[in-house]
C-alpha positions, 0 to 999 in steps of 0.5 A: 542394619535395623533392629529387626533384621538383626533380630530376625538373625539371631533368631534364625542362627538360634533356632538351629543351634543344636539342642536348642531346637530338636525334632523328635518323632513318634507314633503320633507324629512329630513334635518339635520341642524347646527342650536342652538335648538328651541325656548325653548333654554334659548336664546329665553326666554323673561324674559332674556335681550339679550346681544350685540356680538361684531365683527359682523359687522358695518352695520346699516339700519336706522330704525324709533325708538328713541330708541337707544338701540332698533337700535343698537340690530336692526343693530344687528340682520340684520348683525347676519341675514345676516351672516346667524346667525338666532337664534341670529339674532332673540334674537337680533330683540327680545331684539330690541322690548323690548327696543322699542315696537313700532319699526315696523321694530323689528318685521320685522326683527325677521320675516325675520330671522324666514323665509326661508334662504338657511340654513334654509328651513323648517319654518312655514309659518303659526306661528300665532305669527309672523303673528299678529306680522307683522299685528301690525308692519303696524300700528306702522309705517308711513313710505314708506319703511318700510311699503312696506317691512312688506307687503311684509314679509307678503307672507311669512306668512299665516294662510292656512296650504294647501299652497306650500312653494315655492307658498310663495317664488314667492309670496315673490319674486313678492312683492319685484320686484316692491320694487327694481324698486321704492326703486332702490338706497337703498341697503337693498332692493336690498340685500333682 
């Protein structure tokens, strides 16, 4: 066999591996994603401690914890969410929540990585979890910057079914505006 068909093979065997490739559907048609499965996968399984992926990245966004643990799998999860790696970014923002549960910016995290990226264009706006979840993460923080960020997450996520995504984009897009003209130093905000 040459090298080509034998590739062409794996390719083919892989590409119908579950999770590997799945179609999902929604109101604006089909998507086909490179994405791990839903959140039944082992990954998400809150019994099981999500373990540290070296070579991501160094980059860290300072965070209100003592905990270090819970800010090395914060750092984590943004570095696996900015190389567009969500449901390990996800497992990584939950492992930072069990370390320290009242690390606000935990939760917001994992919401932000739960939420609408270019690979990632089907999500539900309305998941009651993450909505209780980013309504705790205000409570659990005194700070200025991470405030202003989970409200700001916040129209991202509602309860009303009826809403258009892309009326939850501009939403989102006119919460940050003000963020990136107070906060204009701080390149989290910008990149955001």
């Amino acid at each position: 066999l040459s090298a080509l068909t034998i590739l062409a093979f794996l390719a083919v065997i892989t590409a119908f591996r579950p999770g590997i490739l799945s179609k999902k559907t929604n109101t604006e048609g089909d998507v086909i994603e490179c994405a791990p499965p839903d959140r039944t996968a082992a990954i998400f399984n809150s019994e099981r401690h999500f373990i540290p992926l070296p070579g991501w990245g160094n980059h860290s966004f300072k965070v209100s914890t003592k905990n270090d643990s819970a800010q090395f799998y914060f750092d984590q999860g943004l570095n696996l969410f900015y190389s567009f790696h969500l449901g390990e970014s996800q497992a990584s923002f939950l492992e930072a929540q069990r370390q320290d549960s009242t690390c606000a910016m935990a939760y917001w995290g994992y919401a932000m990585a739960s939420g609408p990226i270019i690979n990632n264009t089907v999500y539900n706006f309305a998941d009651a979890g993450i909505i209780s979840s980013l309504e705790k993460a205000l409570t659990l923080t005194n700070d200025p910057l991470e405030k202003d960020l989970i409200k700001a997450q916040q129209t991202r996520y509602k309860p009303d079914n009826s809403l258009k995504r892309r009326d939850l984009f501009i939403a989102y897009r006119d919460a940050m505006k003000p963020l990136y003209e107070k906060y204009k130093d701080n390149v989290e905000v910008a990149t955001l």
